[in-house]
C-alpha positions in Angstrom: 34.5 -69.4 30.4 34.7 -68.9 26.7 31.7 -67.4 25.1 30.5 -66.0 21.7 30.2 -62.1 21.4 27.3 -60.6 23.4 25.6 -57.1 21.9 24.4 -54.7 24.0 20.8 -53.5 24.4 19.0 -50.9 22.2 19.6 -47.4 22.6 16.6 -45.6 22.7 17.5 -42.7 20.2 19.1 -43.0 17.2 21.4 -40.9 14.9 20.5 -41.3 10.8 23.3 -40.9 9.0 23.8 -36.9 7.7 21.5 -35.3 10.6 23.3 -33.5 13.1 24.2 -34.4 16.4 20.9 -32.9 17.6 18.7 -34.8 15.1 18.2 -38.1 16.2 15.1 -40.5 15.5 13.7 -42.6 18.3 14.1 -46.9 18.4 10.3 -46.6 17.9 10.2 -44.4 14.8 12.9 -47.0 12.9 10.5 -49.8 14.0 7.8 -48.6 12.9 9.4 -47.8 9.3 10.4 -51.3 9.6 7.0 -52.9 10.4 5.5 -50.8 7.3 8.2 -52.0 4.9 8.0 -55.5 6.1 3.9 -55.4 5.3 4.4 -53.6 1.8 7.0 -56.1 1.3 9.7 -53.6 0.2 12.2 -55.5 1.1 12.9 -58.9 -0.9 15.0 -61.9 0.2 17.7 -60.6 -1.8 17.8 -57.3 0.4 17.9 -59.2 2.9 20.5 -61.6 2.1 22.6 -58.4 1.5 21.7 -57.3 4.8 23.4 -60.7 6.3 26.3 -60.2 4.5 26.7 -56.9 5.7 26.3 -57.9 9.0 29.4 -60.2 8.8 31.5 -58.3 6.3 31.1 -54.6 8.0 31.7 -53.2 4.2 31.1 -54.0 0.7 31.9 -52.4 -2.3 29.2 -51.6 -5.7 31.0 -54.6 -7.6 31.2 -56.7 -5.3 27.5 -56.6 -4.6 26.6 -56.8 -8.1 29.3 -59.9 -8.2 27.6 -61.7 -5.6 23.7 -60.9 -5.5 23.1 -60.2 -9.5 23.5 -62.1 -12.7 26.3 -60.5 -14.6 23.8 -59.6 -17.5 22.3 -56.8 -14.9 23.9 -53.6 -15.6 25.6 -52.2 -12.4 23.0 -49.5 -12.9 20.5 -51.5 -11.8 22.3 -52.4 -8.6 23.1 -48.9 -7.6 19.2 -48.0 -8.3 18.0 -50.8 -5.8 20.5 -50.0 -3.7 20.2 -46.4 -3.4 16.7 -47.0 -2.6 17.2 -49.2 0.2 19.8 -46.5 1.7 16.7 -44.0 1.8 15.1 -46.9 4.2 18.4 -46.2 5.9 18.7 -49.9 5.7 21.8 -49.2 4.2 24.5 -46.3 4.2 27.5 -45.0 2.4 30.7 -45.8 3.8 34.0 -43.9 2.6 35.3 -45.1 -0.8 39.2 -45.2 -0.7 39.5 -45.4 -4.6 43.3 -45.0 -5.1 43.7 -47.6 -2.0 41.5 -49.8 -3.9 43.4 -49.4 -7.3 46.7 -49.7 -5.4 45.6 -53.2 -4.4 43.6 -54.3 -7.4 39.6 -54.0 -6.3 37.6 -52.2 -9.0 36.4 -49.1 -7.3 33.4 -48.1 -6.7 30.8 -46.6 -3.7 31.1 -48.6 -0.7 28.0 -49.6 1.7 27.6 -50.5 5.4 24.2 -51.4 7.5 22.3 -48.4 8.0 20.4 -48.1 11.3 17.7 -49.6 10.3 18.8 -52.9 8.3 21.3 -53.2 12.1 17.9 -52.7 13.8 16.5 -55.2 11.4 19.0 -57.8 11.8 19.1 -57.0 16.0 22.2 -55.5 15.9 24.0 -52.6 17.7 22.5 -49.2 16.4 24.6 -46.9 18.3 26.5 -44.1 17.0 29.4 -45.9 18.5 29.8 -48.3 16.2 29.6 -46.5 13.2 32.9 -44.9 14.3 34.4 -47.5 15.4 34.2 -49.9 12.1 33.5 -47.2 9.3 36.8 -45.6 9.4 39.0 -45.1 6.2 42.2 -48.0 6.6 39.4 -50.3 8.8 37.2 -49.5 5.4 40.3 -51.1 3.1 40.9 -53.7 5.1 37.6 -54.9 5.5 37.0 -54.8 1.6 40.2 -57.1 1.5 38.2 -59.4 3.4 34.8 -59.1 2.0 37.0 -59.7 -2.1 38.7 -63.0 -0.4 34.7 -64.0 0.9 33.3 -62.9 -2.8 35.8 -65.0 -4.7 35.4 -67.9 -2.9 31.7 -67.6 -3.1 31.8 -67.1 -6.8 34.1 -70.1 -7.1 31.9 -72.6 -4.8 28.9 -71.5 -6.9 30.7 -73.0 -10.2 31.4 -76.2 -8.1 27.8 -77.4 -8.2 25.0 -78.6 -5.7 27.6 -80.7 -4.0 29.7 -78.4 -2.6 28.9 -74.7 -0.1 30.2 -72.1 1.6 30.0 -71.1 5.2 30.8 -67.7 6.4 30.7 -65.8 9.9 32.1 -62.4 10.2 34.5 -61.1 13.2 31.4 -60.6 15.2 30.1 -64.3 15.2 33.4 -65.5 15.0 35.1 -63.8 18.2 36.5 -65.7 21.0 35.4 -64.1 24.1 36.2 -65.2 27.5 33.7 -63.5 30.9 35.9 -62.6 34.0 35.3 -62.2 37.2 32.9 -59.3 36.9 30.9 -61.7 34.5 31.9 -59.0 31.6 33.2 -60.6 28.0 36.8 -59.7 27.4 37.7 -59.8 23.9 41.0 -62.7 23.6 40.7 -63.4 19.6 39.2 -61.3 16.9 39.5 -63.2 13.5 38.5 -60.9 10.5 36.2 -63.8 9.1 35.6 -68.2 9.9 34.6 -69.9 6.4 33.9 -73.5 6.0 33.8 -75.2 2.8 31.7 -78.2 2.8 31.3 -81.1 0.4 28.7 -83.8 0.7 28.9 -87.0 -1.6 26.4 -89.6 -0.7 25.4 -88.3 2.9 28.8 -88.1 3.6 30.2 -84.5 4.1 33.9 -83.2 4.1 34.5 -80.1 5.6 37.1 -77.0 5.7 37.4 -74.7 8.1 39.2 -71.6 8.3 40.1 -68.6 9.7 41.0 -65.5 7.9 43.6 -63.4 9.3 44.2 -59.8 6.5 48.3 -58.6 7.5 47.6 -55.1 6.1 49.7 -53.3 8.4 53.6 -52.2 8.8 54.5 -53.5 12.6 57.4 -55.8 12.9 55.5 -59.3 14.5 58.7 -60.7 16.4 57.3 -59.1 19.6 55.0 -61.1 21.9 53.1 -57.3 22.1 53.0 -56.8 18.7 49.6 -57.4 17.3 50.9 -61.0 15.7 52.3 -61.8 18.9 48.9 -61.2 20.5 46.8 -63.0 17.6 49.7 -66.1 17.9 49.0 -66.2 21.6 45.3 -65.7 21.0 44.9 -69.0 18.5 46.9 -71.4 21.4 44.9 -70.4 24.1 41.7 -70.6 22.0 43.3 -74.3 20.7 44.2 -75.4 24.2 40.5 -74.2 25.5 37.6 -76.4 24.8 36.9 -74.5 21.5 33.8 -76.5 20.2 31.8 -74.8 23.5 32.1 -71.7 20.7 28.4 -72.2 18.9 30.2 -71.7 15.6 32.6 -74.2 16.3 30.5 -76.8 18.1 30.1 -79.3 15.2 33.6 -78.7 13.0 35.6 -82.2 12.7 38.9 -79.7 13.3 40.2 -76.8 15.3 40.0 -74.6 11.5 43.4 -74.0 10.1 44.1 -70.0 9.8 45.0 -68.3 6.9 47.0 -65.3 6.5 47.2 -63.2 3.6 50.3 -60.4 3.8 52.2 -58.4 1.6 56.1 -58.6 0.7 57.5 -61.7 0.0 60.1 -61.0 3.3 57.5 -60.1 5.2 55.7 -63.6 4.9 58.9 -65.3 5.5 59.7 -63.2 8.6 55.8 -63.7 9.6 56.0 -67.3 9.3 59.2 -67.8 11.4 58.0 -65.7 14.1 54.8 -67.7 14.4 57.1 -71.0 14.4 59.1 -69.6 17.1 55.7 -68.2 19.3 53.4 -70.9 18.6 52.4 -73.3 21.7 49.9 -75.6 20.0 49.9 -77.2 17.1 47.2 -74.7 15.1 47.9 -74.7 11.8 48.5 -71.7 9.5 48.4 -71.3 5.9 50.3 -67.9 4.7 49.9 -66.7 1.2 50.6 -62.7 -0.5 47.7 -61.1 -1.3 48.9 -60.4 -5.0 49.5 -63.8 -6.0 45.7 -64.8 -4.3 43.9 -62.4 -6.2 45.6 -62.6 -9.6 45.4 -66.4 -9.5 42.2 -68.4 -11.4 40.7 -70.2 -8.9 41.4 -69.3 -5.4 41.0 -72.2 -3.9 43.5 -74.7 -6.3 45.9 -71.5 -6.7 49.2 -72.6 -5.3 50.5 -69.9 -3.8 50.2 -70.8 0.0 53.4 -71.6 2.5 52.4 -73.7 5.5 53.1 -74.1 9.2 52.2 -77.3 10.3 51.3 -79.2 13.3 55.3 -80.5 14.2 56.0 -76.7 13.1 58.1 -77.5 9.8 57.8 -74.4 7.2 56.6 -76.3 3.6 57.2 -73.7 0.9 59.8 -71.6 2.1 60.9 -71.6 -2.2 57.4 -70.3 -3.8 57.4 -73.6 -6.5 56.9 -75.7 -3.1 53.7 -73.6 -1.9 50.7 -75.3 -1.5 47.0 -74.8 -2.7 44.1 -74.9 -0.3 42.4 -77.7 -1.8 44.9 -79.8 -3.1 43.0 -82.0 -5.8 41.4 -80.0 -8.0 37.3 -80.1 -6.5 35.8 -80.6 -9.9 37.3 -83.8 -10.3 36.6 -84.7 -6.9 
Protein backbone atom coordinates (compact mmCIF):
# COMPACT_ATOMS: atom_id res chain seq x y z
CA UNK A 1 0.00 0.00 0.00
CA UNK A 2 1.45 3.37 -0.75
CA UNK A 3 1.32 5.87 2.00
CA UNK A 4 2.54 9.44 2.86
CA UNK A 5 5.48 9.63 5.46
CA UNK A 6 4.55 8.73 9.08
CA UNK A 7 6.63 10.63 12.10
CA UNK A 8 7.37 8.94 15.02
CA UNK A 9 6.12 9.85 18.55
CA UNK A 10 7.71 12.49 20.95
CA UNK A 11 10.70 11.69 22.74
CA UNK A 12 10.39 12.57 26.11
CA UNK A 13 13.71 14.50 26.65
CA UNK A 14 15.20 16.74 24.45
CA UNK A 15 18.73 18.00 23.53
CA UNK A 16 18.90 22.12 22.83
CA UNK A 17 21.32 22.81 20.59
CA UNK A 18 25.03 23.68 22.42
CA UNK A 19 24.24 21.76 25.75
CA UNK A 20 26.02 18.67 26.25
CA UNK A 21 24.98 15.34 25.86
CA UNK A 22 23.97 15.34 29.52
CA UNK A 23 21.92 18.49 29.37
CA UNK A 24 18.76 17.80 27.92
CA UNK A 25 15.24 19.66 28.54
CA UNK A 26 12.18 17.63 29.01
CA UNK A 27 8.98 17.53 26.10
CA UNK A 28 7.13 19.37 28.94
CA UNK A 29 9.64 22.22 29.63
CA UNK A 30 9.66 23.14 25.46
CA UNK A 31 5.74 23.08 25.78
CA UNK A 32 5.42 25.02 28.27
CA UNK A 33 7.84 27.74 26.66
CA UNK A 34 5.68 27.23 23.81
CA UNK A 35 2.24 27.83 25.51
CA UNK A 36 3.81 31.12 27.23
CA UNK A 37 5.05 32.47 23.81
CA UNK A 38 1.85 31.62 22.07
CA UNK A 39 -0.16 33.83 25.02
CA UNK A 40 2.40 36.81 24.87
CA UNK A 41 2.01 36.46 21.20
CA UNK A 42 5.79 36.41 20.45
CA UNK A 43 5.56 34.73 17.66
CA UNK A 44 3.80 36.48 14.54
CA UNK A 45 2.34 34.85 11.41
CA UNK A 46 5.41 35.68 9.69
CA UNK A 47 7.55 33.49 12.25
CA UNK A 48 5.44 31.18 11.59
CA UNK A 49 5.28 31.11 8.04
CA UNK A 50 9.12 30.74 8.31
CA UNK A 51 8.60 28.00 10.52
CA UNK A 52 6.54 26.13 7.53
CA UNK A 53 9.07 26.74 5.17
CA UNK A 54 11.60 25.31 7.28
CA UNK A 55 9.76 22.46 7.75
CA UNK A 56 9.68 21.57 3.99
CA UNK A 57 13.08 23.10 3.00
CA UNK A 58 15.31 21.57 6.06
CA UNK A 59 17.64 24.77 5.51
CA UNK A 60 17.56 28.33 4.51
CA UNK A 61 20.07 30.80 4.20
CA UNK A 62 20.02 34.84 5.81
CA UNK A 63 19.21 36.16 2.11
CA UNK A 64 17.09 33.97 1.25
CA UNK A 65 14.85 34.67 4.22
CA UNK A 66 15.02 38.23 3.93
CA UNK A 67 14.22 37.47 -0.04
CA UNK A 68 11.13 35.76 0.73
CA UNK A 69 9.48 37.03 4.16
CA UNK A 70 10.74 40.90 4.02
CA UNK A 71 10.26 43.89 1.72
CA UNK A 72 13.64 44.60 0.09
CA UNK A 73 13.66 48.12 1.78
CA UNK A 74 14.26 46.13 5.34
CA UNK A 75 17.89 46.12 5.92
CA UNK A 76 19.19 42.38 6.37
CA UNK A 77 19.92 43.66 9.86
CA UNK A 78 16.66 43.63 10.75
CA UNK A 79 16.18 40.02 9.68
CA UNK A 80 19.07 38.73 11.54
CA UNK A 81 17.77 40.69 14.75
CA UNK A 82 14.23 38.90 14.52
CA UNK A 83 15.81 36.04 13.77
CA UNK A 84 18.32 35.73 16.32
CA UNK A 85 15.65 36.22 18.69
CA UNK A 86 13.52 33.49 17.67
CA UNK A 87 16.76 31.12 17.79
CA UNK A 88 16.95 32.01 21.70
CA UNK A 89 13.10 30.52 21.67
CA UNK A 90 15.14 27.70 20.10
CA UNK A 91 12.45 27.95 17.53
CA UNK A 92 15.14 28.15 15.34
CA UNK A 93 18.94 27.13 15.08
CA UNK A 94 22.12 27.62 13.23
CA UNK A 95 23.00 25.17 10.73
CA UNK A 96 26.62 25.07 9.20
CA UNK A 97 27.32 27.84 6.63
CA UNK A 98 29.47 26.33 3.68
CA UNK A 99 30.46 29.90 2.31
CA UNK A 100 33.00 29.06 -0.39
CA UNK A 101 30.48 26.11 -1.46
CA UNK A 102 27.97 28.73 -1.75
CA UNK A 103 30.20 31.17 -3.79
CA UNK A 104 31.36 28.27 -5.89
CA UNK A 105 27.81 27.86 -6.99
CA UNK A 106 26.53 31.41 -7.01
CA UNK A 107 24.23 31.79 -3.56
CA UNK A 108 25.12 35.02 -1.62
CA UNK A 109 26.41 33.68 1.61
CA UNK A 110 25.34 34.13 4.65
CA UNK A 111 24.33 32.28 8.28
CA UNK A 112 22.13 29.38 7.51
CA UNK A 113 19.02 28.35 9.84
CA UNK A 114 17.11 25.07 10.49
CA UNK A 115 13.95 24.32 13.02
CA UNK A 116 15.13 24.37 16.41
CA UNK A 117 13.40 22.02 18.84
CA UNK A 118 10.96 23.91 19.62
CA UNK A 119 9.51 25.52 16.26
CA UNK A 120 9.79 21.18 15.22
CA UNK A 121 7.79 20.74 18.44
CA UNK A 122 5.63 23.64 17.35
CA UNK A 123 4.92 22.39 13.99
CA UNK A 124 4.51 18.48 15.48
CA UNK A 125 7.47 17.31 14.03
CA UNK A 126 10.38 14.92 15.04
CA UNK A 127 12.49 16.49 17.86
CA UNK A 128 14.95 13.96 18.23
CA UNK A 129 18.62 14.35 18.28
CA UNK A 130 18.45 11.99 15.35
CA UNK A 131 17.33 14.08 13.00
CA UNK A 132 19.48 16.86 13.52
CA UNK A 133 22.27 14.64 12.35
CA UNK A 134 20.87 13.14 9.87
CA UNK A 135 19.67 16.36 7.68
CA UNK A 136 22.08 19.16 9.18
CA UNK A 137 25.25 17.80 7.74
CA UNK A 138 27.65 19.99 5.67
CA UNK A 139 27.13 18.59 1.58
CA UNK A 140 23.13 17.68 2.79
CA UNK A 141 23.33 21.58 4.03
CA UNK A 142 24.50 22.66 0.20
CA UNK A 143 22.26 20.74 -1.39
CA UNK A 144 19.36 21.57 0.42
CA UNK A 145 20.12 25.38 -0.13
CA UNK A 146 20.20 24.47 -3.92
CA UNK A 147 16.77 23.45 -3.39
CA UNK A 148 15.39 26.01 -1.09
CA UNK A 149 17.17 29.04 -4.14
CA UNK A 150 15.15 27.04 -6.98
CA UNK A 151 11.73 27.27 -4.30
CA UNK A 152 12.79 31.20 -3.57
CA UNK A 153 12.97 32.18 -7.17
CA UNK A 154 10.07 30.72 -8.24
CA UNK A 155 8.25 32.18 -5.35
CA UNK A 156 9.64 35.62 -6.06
CA UNK A 157 8.64 35.20 -9.66
CA UNK A 158 4.91 33.95 -9.04
CA UNK A 159 4.53 36.93 -6.70
CA UNK A 160 5.24 39.38 -9.77
CA UNK A 161 2.66 37.37 -11.74
CA UNK A 162 -0.34 38.81 -9.82
CA UNK A 163 -3.52 37.43 -7.91
CA UNK A 164 -4.07 35.03 -10.66
CA UNK A 165 -1.44 32.91 -10.49
CA UNK A 166 0.34 30.68 -6.86
CA UNK A 167 2.63 28.52 -5.79
CA UNK A 168 2.46 25.20 -4.10
CA UNK A 169 5.30 23.62 -2.31
CA UNK A 170 5.81 20.34 -0.13
CA UNK A 171 9.18 19.45 0.99
CA UNK A 172 10.84 15.69 0.79
CA UNK A 173 8.98 14.90 3.90
CA UNK A 174 5.29 15.56 2.52
CA UNK A 175 6.29 14.57 -0.67
CA UNK A 176 7.74 10.93 -0.05
CA UNK A 177 6.39 7.91 -1.52
CA UNK A 178 6.24 5.41 1.05
CA UNK A 179 4.97 1.90 0.61
CA UNK A 180 4.00 -0.41 4.40
CA UNK A 181 5.22 -4.17 4.16
CA UNK A 182 4.34 -6.96 5.66
CA UNK A 183 5.35 -5.84 9.18
CA UNK A 184 2.94 -2.84 8.47
CA UNK A 185 6.30 -0.63 8.71
CA UNK A 186 6.75 2.37 5.80
CA UNK A 187 9.68 1.54 3.60
CA UNK A 188 10.95 4.52 2.02
CA UNK A 189 10.67 3.78 -2.35
CA UNK A 190 10.95 7.63 -3.53
CA UNK A 191 12.38 10.67 -1.85
CA UNK A 192 11.98 13.79 -4.09
CA UNK A 193 13.89 16.84 -2.72
CA UNK A 194 10.72 19.05 -3.22
CA UNK A 195 6.73 18.76 -5.26
CA UNK A 196 5.73 22.45 -6.47
CA UNK A 197 2.59 23.19 -8.38
CA UNK A 198 2.03 26.28 -10.10
CA UNK A 199 -1.53 27.13 -10.47
CA UNK A 200 -3.44 29.69 -12.57
CA UNK A 201 -7.11 30.45 -12.24
CA UNK A 202 -8.91 32.62 -14.94
CA UNK A 203 -12.55 32.78 -14.46
CA UNK A 204 -13.03 29.73 -12.01
CA UNK A 205 -11.14 27.84 -14.27
CA UNK A 206 -7.62 26.74 -12.92
CA UNK A 207 -4.52 25.34 -14.84
CA UNK A 208 -2.11 23.64 -12.96
CA UNK A 209 1.76 22.51 -12.91
CA UNK A 210 3.08 20.00 -11.11
CA UNK A 211 6.54 19.05 -10.49
CA UNK A 212 9.01 17.31 -8.88
CA UNK A 213 12.37 18.55 -8.10
CA UNK A 214 15.23 16.21 -8.37
CA UNK A 215 19.04 18.48 -7.35
CA UNK A 216 22.04 16.01 -9.33
CA UNK A 217 24.75 17.44 -6.98
CA UNK A 218 26.80 14.48 -6.84
CA UNK A 219 29.80 12.61 -8.91
CA UNK A 220 28.36 8.83 -9.45
CA UNK A 221 28.10 7.64 -12.90
CA UNK A 222 23.85 6.94 -13.29
CA UNK A 223 24.14 4.09 -16.00
CA UNK A 224 23.80 1.57 -13.24
CA UNK A 225 20.30 0.26 -12.16
CA UNK A 226 22.14 0.65 -8.35
CA UNK A 227 23.37 3.85 -8.82
CA UNK A 228 21.28 6.33 -7.08
CA UNK A 229 19.68 7.56 -10.65
CA UNK A 230 19.00 4.07 -11.39
CA UNK A 231 17.14 3.81 -8.09
CA UNK A 232 15.20 7.28 -8.34
CA UNK A 233 14.43 6.14 -12.40
CA UNK A 234 12.97 2.92 -11.01
CA UNK A 235 11.44 4.79 -8.10
CA UNK A 236 9.21 7.40 -10.49
CA UNK A 237 7.76 4.04 -12.66
CA UNK A 238 6.71 2.19 -9.96
CA UNK A 239 5.23 5.31 -8.19
CA UNK A 240 3.62 6.14 -12.06
CA UNK A 241 2.35 2.59 -12.46
CA UNK A 242 0.89 2.61 -8.67
CA UNK A 243 -2.27 4.46 -8.06
CA UNK A 244 -0.39 7.63 -7.24
CA UNK A 245 -3.39 10.03 -6.49
CA UNK A 246 -4.03 7.68 -3.10
CA UNK A 247 -0.73 10.00 -2.13
CA UNK A 248 -2.82 13.00 -0.13
CA UNK A 249 -0.50 15.44 -1.98
CA UNK A 250 -1.31 14.06 -5.16
CA UNK A 251 -4.94 13.24 -4.80
CA UNK A 252 -6.48 16.15 -6.72
CA UNK A 253 -3.41 17.00 -9.52
CA UNK A 254 -4.93 16.67 -13.27
CA UNK A 255 -1.19 14.81 -14.00
CA UNK A 256 1.26 12.41 -12.68
CA UNK A 257 3.81 15.85 -12.15
CA UNK A 258 6.57 15.99 -14.61
CA UNK A 259 10.20 15.87 -12.68
CA UNK A 260 12.81 18.12 -13.07
CA UNK A 261 16.33 17.70 -12.78
CA UNK A 262 18.80 20.30 -12.36
CA UNK A 263 22.75 18.87 -12.92
CA UNK A 264 25.96 20.13 -13.59
CA UNK A 265 28.22 19.62 -16.85
CA UNK A 266 26.77 19.88 -20.00
CA UNK A 267 28.00 15.79 -20.64
CA UNK A 268 26.70 14.96 -17.65
CA UNK A 269 23.02 16.04 -18.60
CA UNK A 270 23.43 14.41 -21.87
CA UNK A 271 24.74 11.15 -20.31
CA UNK A 272 21.82 11.66 -17.51
CA UNK A 273 19.20 11.98 -20.03
CA UNK A 274 20.10 8.87 -22.15
CA UNK A 275 20.36 6.73 -19.21
CA UNK A 276 16.98 7.67 -18.05
CA UNK A 277 15.68 6.96 -21.81
CA UNK A 278 17.25 3.64 -21.70
CA UNK A 279 15.80 2.82 -17.74
CA UNK A 280 12.60 4.39 -17.93
CA UNK A 281 9.33 1.87 -17.89
CA UNK A 282 6.53 4.45 -17.91
CA UNK A 283 6.07 7.27 -19.64
CA UNK A 284 6.96 9.95 -16.58
CA UNK A 285 8.21 12.87 -17.92
CA UNK A 286 11.47 14.57 -17.12
CA UNK A 287 12.58 17.99 -17.71
CA UNK A 288 16.62 18.29 -17.26
CA UNK A 289 18.24 21.66 -17.12
CA UNK A 290 22.24 22.86 -15.61
CA UNK A 291 21.97 24.62 -12.66
CA UNK A 292 24.17 27.52 -14.05
CA UNK A 293 22.09 28.47 -16.88
CA UNK A 294 18.78 28.25 -14.28
CA UNK A 295 20.08 30.55 -11.89
CA UNK A 296 21.69 33.15 -14.18
CA UNK A 297 18.64 33.27 -16.32
CA UNK A 298 15.64 36.28 -15.72
CA UNK A 299 12.80 34.50 -15.16
CA UNK A 300 13.02 30.93 -14.19
CA UNK A 301 10.18 29.86 -15.31
CA UNK A 302 10.22 31.33 -19.27
CA UNK A 303 14.15 30.63 -19.20
CA UNK A 304 14.89 28.25 -21.94
CA UNK A 305 17.35 26.25 -20.83
CA UNK A 306 15.47 22.83 -20.23
CA UNK A 307 16.07 19.44 -22.47
CA UNK A 308 13.14 17.05 -22.29
CA UNK A 309 12.27 13.36 -22.06
CA UNK A 310 9.01 12.82 -23.10
CA UNK A 311 6.21 10.39 -22.91
CA UNK A 312 7.22 8.15 -26.41
CA UNK A 313 10.94 8.77 -24.85
CA UNK A 314 12.31 11.15 -27.68
CA UNK A 315 15.20 13.54 -26.23
CA UNK A 316 13.97 17.49 -27.43
CA UNK A 317 17.06 19.62 -26.99
CA UNK A 318 19.82 17.48 -27.29
CA UNK A 319 21.55 21.18 -29.19
CA UNK A 320 20.97 23.80 -26.27
CA UNK A 321 19.06 26.42 -28.95
CA UNK A 322 16.28 23.57 -29.09
CA UNK A 323 15.79 23.53 -25.01
CA UNK A 324 12.65 24.30 -23.74
CA UNK A 325 11.24 26.69 -21.08
CA UNK A 326 8.92 25.47 -18.36
CA UNK A 327 6.13 27.59 -19.20
CA UNK A 328 6.23 27.98 -22.72
CA UNK A 329 4.08 31.35 -23.34
CA UNK A 330 5.32 33.83 -21.47
CA UNK A 331 2.56 33.91 -18.17
CA UNK A 332 2.12 37.64 -18.14
CA UNK A 333 0.62 37.59 -21.41
CA UNK A 334 -1.40 34.76 -20.57
Amino acid sequence: MITARQFPEYPERIHLPGLTATDVVSRETLQTEMISLARRGAVTERDERLMEYLRELNVLSLPQIHRLLWPDDVQQKTVYNRIHRLVKYHLFAGARTPRAEMRAIGLQPGKVYTLGPLGRLWLKQEVDDAFVARFLKRNQVLHDLMVSEVFVRMTERTFTLGEQWSLGWAGEYTASLYETGATNTPVPILAPDGLGILQQSIDGTTSSLPFFIEIDAGREAHGRPSSDWGRKIIGYDRWFAANWRTHPVLNNLPAFPVVLVITHGKQRLLNLAQAIKQKRKKPVVFYLALWNDLISADDIFSAPVWLIIDPQGNIIGENTDERRALIVQDPTEV
